[in-house]
VMD Tcl script that builds the backbone (N, CA, C; Angstrom):
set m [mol new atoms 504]
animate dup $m
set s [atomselect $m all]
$s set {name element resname resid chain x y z} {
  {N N UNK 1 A -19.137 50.901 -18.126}
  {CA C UNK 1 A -19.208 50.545 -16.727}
  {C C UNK 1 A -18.061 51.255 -15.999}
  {N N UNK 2 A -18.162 51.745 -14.665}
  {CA C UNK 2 A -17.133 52.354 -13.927}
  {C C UNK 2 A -17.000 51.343 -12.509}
  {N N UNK 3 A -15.715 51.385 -12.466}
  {CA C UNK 3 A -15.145 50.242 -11.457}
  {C C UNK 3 A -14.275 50.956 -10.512}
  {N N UNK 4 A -14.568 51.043 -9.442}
  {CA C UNK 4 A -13.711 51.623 -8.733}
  {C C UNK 4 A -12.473 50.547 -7.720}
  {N N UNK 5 A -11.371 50.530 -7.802}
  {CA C UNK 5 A -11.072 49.683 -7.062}
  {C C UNK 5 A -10.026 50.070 -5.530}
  {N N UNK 6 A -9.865 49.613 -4.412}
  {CA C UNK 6 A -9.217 50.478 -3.153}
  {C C UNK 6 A -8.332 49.287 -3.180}
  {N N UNK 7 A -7.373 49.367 -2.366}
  {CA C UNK 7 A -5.747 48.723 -1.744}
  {C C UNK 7 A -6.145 49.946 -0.416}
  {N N UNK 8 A -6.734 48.991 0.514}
  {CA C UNK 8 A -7.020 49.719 1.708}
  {C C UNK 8 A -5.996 49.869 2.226}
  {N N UNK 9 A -5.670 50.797 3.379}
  {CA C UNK 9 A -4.505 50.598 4.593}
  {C C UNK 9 A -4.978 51.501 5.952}
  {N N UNK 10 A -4.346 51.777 6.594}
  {CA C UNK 10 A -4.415 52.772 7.675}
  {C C UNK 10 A -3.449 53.831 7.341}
  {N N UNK 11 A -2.621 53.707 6.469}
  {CA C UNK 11 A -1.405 54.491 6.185}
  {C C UNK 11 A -1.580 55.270 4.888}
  {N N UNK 12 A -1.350 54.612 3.782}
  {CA C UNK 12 A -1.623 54.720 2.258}
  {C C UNK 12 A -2.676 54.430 1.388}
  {N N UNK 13 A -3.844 54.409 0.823}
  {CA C UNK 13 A -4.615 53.964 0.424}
  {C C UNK 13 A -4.455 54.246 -0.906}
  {N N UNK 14 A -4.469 53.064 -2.214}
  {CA C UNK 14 A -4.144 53.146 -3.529}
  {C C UNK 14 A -5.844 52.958 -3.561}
  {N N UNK 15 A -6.313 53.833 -4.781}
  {CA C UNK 15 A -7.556 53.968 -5.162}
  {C C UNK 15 A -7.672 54.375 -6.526}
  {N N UNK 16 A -7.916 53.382 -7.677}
  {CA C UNK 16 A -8.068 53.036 -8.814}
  {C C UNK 16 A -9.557 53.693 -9.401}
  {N N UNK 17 A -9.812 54.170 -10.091}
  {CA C UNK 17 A -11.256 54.330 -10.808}
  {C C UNK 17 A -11.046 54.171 -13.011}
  {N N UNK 18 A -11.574 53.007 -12.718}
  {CA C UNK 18 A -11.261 52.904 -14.224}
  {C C UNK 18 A -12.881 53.082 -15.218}
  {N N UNK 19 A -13.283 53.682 -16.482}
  {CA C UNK 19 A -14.127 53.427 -17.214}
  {C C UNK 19 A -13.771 52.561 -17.685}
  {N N UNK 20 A -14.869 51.666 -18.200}
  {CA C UNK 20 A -14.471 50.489 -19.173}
  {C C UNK 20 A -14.699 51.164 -20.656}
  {N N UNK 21 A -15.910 51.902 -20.566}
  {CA C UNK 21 A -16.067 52.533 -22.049}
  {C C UNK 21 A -15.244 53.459 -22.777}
  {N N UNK 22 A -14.687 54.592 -21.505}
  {CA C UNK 22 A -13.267 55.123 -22.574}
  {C C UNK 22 A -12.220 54.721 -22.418}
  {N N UNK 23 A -12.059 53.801 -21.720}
  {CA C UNK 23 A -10.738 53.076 -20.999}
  {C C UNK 23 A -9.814 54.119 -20.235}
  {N N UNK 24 A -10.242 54.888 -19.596}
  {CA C UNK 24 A -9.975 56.101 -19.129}
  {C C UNK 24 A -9.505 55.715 -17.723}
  {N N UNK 25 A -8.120 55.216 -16.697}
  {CA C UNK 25 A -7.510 55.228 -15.645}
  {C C UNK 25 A -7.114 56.369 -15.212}
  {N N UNK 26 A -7.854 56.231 -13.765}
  {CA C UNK 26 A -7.272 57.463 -12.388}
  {C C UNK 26 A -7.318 57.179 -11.296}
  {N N UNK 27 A -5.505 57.015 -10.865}
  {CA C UNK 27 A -5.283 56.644 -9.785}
  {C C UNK 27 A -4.808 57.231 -8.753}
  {N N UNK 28 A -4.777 57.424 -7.922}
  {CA C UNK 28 A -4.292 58.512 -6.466}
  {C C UNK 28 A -4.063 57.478 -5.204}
  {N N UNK 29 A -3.167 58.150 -4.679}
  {CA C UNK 29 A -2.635 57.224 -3.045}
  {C C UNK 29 A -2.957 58.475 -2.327}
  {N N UNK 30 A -4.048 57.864 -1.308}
  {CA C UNK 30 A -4.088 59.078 -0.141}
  {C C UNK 30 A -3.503 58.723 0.928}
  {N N UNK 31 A -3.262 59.602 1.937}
  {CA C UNK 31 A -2.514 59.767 3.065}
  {C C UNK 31 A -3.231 60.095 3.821}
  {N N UNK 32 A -3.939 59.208 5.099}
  {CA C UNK 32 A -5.171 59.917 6.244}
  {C C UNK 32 A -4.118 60.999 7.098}
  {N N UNK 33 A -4.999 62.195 7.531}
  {CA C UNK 33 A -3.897 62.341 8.460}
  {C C UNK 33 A -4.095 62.290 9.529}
  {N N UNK 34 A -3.260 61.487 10.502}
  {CA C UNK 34 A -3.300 60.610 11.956}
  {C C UNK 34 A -2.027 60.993 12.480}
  {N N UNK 35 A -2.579 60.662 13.968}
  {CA C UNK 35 A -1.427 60.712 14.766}
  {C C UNK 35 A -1.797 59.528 15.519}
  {N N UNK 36 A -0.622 58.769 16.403}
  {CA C UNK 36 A -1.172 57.595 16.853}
  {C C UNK 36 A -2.287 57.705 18.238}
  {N N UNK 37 A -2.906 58.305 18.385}
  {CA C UNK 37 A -4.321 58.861 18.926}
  {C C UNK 37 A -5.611 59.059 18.490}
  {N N UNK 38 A -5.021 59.165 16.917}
  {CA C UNK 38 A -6.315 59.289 15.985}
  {C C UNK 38 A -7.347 58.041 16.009}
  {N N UNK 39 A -8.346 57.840 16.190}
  {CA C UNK 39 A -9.679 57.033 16.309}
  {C C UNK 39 A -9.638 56.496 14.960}
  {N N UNK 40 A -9.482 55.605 14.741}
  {CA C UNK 40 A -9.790 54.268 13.653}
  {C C UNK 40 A -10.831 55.037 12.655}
  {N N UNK 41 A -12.048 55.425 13.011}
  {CA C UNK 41 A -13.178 55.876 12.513}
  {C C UNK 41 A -12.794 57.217 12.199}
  {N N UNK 42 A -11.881 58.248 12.289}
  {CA C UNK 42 A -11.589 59.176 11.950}
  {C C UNK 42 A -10.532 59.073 10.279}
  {N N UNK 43 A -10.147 57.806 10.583}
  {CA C UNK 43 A -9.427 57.991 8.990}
  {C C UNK 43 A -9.977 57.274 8.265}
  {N N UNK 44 A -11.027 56.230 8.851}
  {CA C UNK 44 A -12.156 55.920 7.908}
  {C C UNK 44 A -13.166 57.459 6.983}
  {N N UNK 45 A -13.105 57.806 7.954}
  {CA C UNK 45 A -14.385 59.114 7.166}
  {C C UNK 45 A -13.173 59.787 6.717}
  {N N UNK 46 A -12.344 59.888 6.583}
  {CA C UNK 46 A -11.055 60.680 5.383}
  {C C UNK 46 A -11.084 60.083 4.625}
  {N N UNK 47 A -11.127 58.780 4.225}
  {CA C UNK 47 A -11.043 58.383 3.324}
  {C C UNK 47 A -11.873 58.004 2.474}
  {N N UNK 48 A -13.178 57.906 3.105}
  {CA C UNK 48 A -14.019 57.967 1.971}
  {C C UNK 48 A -14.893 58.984 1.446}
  {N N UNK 49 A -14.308 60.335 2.560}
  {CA C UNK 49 A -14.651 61.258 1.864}
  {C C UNK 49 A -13.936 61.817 0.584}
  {N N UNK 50 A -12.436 61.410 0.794}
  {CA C UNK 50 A -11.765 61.490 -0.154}
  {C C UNK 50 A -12.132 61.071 -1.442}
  {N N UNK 51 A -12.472 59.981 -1.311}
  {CA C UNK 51 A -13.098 59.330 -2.992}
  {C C UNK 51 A -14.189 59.525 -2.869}
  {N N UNK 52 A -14.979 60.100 -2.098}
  {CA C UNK 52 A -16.049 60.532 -2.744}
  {C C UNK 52 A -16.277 62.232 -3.337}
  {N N UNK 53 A -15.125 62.906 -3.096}
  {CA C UNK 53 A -14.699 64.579 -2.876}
  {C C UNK 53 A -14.162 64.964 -4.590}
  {N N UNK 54 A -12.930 63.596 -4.164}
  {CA C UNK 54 A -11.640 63.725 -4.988}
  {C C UNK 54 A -11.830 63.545 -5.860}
  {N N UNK 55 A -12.249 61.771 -5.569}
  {CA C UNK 55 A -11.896 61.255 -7.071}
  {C C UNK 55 A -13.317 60.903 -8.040}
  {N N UNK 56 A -13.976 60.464 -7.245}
  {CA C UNK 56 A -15.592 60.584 -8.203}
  {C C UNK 56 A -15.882 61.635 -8.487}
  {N N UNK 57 A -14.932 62.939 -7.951}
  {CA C UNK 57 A -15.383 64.341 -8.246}
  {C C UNK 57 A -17.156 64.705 -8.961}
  {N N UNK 58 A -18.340 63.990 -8.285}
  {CA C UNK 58 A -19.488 64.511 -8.671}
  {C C UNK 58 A -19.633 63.622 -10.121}
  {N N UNK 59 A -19.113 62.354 -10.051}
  {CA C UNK 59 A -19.603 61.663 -10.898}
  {C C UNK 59 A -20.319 60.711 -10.649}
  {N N UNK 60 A -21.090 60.057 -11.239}
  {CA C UNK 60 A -22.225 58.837 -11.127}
  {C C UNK 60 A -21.038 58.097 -9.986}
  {N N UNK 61 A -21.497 56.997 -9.059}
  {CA C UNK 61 A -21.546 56.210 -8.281}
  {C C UNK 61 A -20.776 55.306 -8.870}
  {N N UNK 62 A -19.877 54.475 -8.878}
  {CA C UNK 62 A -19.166 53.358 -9.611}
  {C C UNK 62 A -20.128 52.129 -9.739}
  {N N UNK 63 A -20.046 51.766 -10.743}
  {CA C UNK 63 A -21.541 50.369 -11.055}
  {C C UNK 63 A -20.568 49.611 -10.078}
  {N N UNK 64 A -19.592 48.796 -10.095}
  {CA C UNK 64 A -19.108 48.115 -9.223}
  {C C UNK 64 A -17.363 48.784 -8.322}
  {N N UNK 65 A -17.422 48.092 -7.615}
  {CA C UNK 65 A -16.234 48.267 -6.549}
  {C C UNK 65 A -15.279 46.966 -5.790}
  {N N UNK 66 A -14.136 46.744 -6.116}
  {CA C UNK 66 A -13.330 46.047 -5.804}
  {C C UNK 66 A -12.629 46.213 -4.498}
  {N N UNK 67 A -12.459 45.653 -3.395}
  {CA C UNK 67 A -11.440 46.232 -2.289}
  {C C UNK 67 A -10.756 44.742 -1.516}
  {N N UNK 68 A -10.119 45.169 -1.299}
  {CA C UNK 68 A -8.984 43.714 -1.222}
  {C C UNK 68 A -9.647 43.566 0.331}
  {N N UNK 69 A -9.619 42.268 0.755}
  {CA C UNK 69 A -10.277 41.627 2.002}
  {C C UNK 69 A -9.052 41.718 2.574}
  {N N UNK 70 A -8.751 42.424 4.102}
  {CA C UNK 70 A -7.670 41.978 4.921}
  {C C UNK 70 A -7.550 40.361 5.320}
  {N N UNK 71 A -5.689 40.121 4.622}
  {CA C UNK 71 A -5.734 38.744 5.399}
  {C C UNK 71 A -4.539 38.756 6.441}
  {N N UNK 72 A -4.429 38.206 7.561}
  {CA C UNK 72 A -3.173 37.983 7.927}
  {C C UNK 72 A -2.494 36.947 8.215}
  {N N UNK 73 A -2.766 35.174 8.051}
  {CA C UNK 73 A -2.823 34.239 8.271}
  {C C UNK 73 A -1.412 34.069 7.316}
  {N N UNK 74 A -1.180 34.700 6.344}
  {CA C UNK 74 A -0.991 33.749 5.068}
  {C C UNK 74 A 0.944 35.046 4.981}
  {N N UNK 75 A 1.551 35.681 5.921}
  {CA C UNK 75 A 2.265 35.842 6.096}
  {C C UNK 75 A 3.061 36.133 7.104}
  {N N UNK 76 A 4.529 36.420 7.098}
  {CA C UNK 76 A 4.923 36.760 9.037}
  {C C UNK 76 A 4.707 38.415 8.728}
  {N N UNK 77 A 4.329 39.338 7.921}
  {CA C UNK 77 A 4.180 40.572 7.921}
  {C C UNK 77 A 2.575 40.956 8.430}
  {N N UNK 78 A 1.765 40.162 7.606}
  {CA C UNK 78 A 0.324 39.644 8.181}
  {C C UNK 78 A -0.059 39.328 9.898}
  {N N UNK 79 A 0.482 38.456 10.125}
  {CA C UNK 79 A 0.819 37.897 11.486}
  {C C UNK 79 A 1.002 39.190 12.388}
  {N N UNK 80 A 2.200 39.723 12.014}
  {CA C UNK 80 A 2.858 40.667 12.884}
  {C C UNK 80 A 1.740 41.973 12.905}
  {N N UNK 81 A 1.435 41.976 11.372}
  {CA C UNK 81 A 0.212 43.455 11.773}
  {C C UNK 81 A -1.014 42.663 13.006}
  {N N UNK 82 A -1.501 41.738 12.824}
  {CA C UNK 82 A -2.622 40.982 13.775}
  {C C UNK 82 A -2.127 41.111 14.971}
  {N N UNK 83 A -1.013 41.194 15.527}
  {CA C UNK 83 A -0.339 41.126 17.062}
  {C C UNK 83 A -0.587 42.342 17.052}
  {N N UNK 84 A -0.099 43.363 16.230}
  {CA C UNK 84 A -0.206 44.902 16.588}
  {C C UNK 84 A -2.011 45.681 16.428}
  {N N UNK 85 A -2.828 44.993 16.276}
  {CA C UNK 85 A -3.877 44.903 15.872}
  {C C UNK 85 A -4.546 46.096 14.827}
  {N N UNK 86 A -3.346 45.838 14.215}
  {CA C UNK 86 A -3.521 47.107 12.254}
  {C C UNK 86 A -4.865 46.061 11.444}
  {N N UNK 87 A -4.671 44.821 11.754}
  {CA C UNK 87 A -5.686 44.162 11.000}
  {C C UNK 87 A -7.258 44.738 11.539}
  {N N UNK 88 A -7.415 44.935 12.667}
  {CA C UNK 88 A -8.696 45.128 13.093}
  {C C UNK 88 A -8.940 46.727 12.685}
  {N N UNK 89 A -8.098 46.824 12.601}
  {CA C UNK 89 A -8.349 48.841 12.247}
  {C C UNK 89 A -8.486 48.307 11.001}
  {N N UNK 90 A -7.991 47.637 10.053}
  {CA C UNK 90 A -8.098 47.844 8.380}
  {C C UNK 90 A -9.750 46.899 8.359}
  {N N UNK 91 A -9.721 45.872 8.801}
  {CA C UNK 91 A -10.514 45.582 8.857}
  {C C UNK 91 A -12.133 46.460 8.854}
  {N N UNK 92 A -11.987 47.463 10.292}
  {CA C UNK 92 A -13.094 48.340 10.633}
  {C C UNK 92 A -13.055 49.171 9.371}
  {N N UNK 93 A -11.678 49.597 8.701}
  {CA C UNK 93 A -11.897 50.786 7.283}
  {C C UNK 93 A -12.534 50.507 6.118}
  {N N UNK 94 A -12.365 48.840 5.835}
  {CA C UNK 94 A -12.721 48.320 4.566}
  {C C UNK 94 A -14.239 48.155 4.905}
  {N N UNK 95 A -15.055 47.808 6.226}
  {CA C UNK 95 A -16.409 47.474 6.540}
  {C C UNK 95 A -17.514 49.352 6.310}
  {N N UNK 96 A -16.388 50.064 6.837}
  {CA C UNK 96 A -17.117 51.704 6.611}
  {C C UNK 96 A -16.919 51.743 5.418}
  {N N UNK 97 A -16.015 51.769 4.930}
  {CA C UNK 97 A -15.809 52.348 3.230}
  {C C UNK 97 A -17.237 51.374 2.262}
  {N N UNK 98 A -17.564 50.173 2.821}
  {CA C UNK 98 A -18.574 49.341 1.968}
  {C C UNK 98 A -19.849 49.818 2.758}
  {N N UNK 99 A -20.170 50.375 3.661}
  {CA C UNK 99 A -21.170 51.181 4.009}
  {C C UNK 99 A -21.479 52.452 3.860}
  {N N UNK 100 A -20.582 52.830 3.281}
  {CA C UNK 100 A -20.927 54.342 3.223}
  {C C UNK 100 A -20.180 54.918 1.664}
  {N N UNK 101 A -20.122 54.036 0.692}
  {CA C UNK 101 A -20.097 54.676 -0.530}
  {C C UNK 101 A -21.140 54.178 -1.081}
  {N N UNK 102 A -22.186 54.315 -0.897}
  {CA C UNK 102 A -23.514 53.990 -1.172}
  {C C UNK 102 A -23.621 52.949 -2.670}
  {N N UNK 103 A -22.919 51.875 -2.389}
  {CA C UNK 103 A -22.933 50.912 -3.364}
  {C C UNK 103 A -23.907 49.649 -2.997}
  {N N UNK 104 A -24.642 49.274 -3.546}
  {CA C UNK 104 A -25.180 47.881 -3.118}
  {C C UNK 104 A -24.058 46.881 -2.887}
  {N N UNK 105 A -24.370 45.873 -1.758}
  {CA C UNK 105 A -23.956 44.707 -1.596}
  {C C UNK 105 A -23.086 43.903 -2.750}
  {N N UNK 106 A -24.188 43.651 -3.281}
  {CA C UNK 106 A -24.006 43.127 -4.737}
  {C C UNK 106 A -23.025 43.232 -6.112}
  {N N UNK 107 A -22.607 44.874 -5.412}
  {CA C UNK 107 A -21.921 45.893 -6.554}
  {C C UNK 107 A -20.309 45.796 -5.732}
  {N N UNK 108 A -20.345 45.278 -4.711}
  {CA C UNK 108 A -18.850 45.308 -3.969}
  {C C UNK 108 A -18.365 44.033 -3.870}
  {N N UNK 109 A -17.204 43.823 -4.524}
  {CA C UNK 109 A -16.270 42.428 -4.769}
  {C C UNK 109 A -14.914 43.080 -3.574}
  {N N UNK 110 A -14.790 41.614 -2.438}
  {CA C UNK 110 A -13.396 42.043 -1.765}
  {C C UNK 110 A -12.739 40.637 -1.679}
  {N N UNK 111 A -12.213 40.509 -2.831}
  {CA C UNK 111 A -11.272 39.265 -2.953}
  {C C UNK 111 A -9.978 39.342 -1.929}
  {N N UNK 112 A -9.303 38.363 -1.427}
  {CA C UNK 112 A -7.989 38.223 -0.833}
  {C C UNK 112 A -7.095 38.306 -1.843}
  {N N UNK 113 A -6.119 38.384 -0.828}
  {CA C UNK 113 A -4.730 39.238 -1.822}
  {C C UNK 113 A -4.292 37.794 -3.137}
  {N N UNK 114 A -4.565 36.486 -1.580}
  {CA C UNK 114 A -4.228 35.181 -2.963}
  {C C UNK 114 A -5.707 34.899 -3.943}
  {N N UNK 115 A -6.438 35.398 -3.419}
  {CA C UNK 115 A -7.885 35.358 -4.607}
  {C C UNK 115 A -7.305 35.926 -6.486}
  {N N UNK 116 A -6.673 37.662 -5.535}
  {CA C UNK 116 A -6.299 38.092 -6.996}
  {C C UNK 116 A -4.996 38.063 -7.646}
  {N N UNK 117 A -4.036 38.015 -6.440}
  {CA C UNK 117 A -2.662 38.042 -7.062}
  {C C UNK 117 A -2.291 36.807 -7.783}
  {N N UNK 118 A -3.516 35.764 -6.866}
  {CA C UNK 118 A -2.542 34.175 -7.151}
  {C C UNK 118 A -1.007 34.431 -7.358}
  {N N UNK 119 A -0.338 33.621 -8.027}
  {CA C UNK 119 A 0.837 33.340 -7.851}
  {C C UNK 119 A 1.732 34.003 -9.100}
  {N N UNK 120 A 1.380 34.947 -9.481}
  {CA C UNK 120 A 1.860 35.290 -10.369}
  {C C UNK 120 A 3.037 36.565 -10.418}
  {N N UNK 121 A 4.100 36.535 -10.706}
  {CA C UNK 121 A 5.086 37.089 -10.737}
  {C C UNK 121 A 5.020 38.619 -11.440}
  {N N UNK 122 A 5.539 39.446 -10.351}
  {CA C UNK 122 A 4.940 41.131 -10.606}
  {C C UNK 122 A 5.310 41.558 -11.915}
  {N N UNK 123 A 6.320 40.926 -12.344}
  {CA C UNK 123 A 6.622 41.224 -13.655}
  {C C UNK 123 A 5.684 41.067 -14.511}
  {N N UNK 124 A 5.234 39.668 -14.605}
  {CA C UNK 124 A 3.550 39.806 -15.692}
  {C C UNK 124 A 2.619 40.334 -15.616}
  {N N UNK 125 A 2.391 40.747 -14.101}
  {CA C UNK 125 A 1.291 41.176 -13.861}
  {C C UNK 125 A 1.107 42.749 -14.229}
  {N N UNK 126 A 2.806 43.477 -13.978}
  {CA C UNK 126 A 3.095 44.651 -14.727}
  {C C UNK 126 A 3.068 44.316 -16.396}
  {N N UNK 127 A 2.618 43.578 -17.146}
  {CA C UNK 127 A 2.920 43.630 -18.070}
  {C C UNK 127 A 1.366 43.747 -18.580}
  {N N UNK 128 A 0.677 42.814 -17.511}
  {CA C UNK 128 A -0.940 42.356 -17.518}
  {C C UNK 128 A -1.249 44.396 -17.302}
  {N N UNK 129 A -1.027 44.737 -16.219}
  {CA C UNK 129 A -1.487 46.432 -15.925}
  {C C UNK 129 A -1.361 47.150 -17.238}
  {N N UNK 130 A -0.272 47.120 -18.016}
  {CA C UNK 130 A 0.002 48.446 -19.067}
  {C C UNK 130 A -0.824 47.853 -20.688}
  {N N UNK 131 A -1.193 46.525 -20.591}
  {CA C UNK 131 A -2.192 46.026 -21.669}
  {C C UNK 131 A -3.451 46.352 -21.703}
  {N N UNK 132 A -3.840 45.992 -20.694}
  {CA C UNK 132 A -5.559 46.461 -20.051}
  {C C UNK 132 A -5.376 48.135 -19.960}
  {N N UNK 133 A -4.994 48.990 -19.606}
  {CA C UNK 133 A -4.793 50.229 -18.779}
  {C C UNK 133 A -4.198 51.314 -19.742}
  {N N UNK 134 A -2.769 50.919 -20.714}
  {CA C UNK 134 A -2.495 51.177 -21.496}
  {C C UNK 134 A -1.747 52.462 -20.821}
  {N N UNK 135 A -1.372 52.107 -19.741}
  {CA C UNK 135 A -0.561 53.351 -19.041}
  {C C UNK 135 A 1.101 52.363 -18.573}
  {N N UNK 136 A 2.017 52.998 -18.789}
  {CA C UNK 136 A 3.435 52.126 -17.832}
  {C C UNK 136 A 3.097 51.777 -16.485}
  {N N UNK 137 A 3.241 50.327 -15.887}
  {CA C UNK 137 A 2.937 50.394 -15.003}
  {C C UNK 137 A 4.205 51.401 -13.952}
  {N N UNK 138 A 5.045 51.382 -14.253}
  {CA C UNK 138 A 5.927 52.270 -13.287}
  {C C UNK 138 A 5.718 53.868 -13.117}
  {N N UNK 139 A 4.693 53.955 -13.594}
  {CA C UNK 139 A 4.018 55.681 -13.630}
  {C C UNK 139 A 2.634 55.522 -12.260}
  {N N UNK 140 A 2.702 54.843 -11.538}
  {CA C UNK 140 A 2.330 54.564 -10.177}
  {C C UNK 140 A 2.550 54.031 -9.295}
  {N N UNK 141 A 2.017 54.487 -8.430}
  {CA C UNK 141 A 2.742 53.621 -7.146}
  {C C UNK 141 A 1.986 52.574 -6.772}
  {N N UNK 142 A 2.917 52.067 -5.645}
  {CA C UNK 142 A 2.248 50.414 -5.096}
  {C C UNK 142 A 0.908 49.963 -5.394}
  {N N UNK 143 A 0.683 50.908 -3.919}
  {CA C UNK 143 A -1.115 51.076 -3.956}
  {C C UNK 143 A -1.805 51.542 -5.042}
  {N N UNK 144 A -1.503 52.117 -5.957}
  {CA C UNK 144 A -2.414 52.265 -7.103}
  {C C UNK 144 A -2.069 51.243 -8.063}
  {N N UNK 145 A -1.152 50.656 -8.151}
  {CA C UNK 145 A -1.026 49.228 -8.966}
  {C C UNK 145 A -1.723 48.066 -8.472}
  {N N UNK 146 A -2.044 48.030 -7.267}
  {CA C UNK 146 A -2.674 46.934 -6.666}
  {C C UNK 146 A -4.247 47.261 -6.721}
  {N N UNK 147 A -4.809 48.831 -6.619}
  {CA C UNK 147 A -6.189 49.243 -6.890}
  {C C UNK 147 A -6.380 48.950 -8.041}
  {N N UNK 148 A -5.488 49.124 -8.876}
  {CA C UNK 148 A -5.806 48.635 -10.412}
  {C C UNK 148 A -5.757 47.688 -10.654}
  {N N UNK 149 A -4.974 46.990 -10.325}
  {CA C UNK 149 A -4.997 45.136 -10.936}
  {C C UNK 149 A -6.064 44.286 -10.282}
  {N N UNK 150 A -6.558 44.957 -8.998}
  {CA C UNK 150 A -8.146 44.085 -8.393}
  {C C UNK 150 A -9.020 44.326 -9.405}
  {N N UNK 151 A -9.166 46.082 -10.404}
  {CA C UNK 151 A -10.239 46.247 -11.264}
  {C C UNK 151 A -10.135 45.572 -12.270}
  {N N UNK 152 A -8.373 44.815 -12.545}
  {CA C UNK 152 A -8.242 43.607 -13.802}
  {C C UNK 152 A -8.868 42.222 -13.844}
  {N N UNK 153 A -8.414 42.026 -12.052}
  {CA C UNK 153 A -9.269 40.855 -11.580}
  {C C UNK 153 A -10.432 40.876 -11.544}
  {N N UNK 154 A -11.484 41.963 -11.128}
  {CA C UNK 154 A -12.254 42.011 -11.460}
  {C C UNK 154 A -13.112 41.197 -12.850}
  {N N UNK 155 A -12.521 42.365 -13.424}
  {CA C UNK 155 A -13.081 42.433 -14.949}
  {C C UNK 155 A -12.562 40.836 -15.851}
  {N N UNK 156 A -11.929 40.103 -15.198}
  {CA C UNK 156 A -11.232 38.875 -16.172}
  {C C UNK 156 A -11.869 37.887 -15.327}
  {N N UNK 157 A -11.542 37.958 -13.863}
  {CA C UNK 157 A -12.141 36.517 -13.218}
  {C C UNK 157 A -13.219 36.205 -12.305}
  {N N UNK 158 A -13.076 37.676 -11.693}
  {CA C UNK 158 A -14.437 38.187 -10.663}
  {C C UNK 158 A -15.677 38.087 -11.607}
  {N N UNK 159 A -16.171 38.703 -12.314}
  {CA C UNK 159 A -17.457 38.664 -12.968}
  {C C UNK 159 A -17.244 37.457 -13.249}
  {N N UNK 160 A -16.659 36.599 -13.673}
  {CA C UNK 160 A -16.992 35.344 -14.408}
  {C C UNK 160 A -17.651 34.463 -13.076}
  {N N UNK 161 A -16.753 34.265 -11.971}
  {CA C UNK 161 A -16.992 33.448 -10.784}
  {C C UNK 161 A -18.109 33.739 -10.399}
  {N N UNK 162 A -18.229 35.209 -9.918}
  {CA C UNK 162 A -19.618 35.358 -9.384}
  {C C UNK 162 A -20.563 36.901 -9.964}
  {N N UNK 163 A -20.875 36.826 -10.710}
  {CA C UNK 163 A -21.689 37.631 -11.385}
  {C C UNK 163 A -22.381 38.293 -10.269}
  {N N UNK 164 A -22.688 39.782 -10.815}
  {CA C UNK 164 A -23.783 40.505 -9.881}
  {C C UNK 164 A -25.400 40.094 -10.102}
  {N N UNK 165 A -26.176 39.903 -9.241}
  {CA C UNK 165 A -27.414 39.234 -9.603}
  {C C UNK 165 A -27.955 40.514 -11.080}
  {N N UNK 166 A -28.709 39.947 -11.487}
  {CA C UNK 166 A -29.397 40.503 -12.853}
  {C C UNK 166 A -30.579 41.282 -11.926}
  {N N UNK 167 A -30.739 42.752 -11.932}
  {CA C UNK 167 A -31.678 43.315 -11.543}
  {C C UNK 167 A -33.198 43.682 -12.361}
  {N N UNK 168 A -33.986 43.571 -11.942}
  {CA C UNK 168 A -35.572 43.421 -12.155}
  {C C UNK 168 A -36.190 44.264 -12.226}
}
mol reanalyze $m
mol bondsrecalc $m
mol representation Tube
mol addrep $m
């Protein structure tokens, strides 16, 4: 199975693609390039042309896809992006990116940050990344540690909760 997982932003985007069958991790942080004039919808289509250019490089479609749900309720950094209205731009990126990487409904999981991080201290969770992944987690950055650990969540608690319907 291939899992692709995003750590959306307007700025940085961490983008995870893991096989489950060779256990094979590849991760990349892209950079849209914007100026503060640039149209919302312009670094949407960078970016998913990007993973669809870059990093699927002409490979099968990912069976499923992970992308973290914007929240901003649940911090004063959250909050403060919602006043500046970064939430509604991330918001509009994460809704194009699930329309236009031609994944079914079904095949796209976007848990909140407390869905997957829960409460767990980065230290385990770096410890949880280099078990599953079998790479150091300090051989990536932010955003690709966070694209990757949604494809952990995924794969440990997401399928269990809500399974993709069984197709016919």
């Amino acid at each position: 199975m291939r899992v692709l997982g995003i750590d959306p932003s307007v700025n940085n985007v961490g983008i995870a693609f893991y096989d489950t069958q060779t256990h094979k991790l590849k991760t990349v942080t892209f950079q849209p390039k914007r100026t503060k004039d640039t149209p919302i919808a312009n670094v949407a289509v960078q970016i998913t042309r990007y993973i669809l250019i870059s990093v699927l490089q002409g490979e099968k479609r990912p069976d499923l896809a992970v992308m973290e749900y914007p929240q901003w309720e649940d911090s004063e950094r959250g909050r403060m992006a919602m006043q500046k209205g970064y939430i509604h731009q991330l918001a509009f990126i994460v809704g194009y990116l699930c329309g236009n990487l031609g994944l079914a409904s079904s095949c796209l999981y976007t848990p909140t940050p407390m869905e997957w991080k829960k409460n767990i201290p980065k230290k385990a969770i770096g410890i949880r990344f280099e078990r599953r992944f079998l790479v150091p987690a300090n051989s990536v950055s932010d955003h690709e540690f966070e694209a990757a650990m949604m494809i952990d969540w995924l794969l440990t608690d997401g399928l269990r909760e809500n399974p993709p319907p069984l197709s016919g």
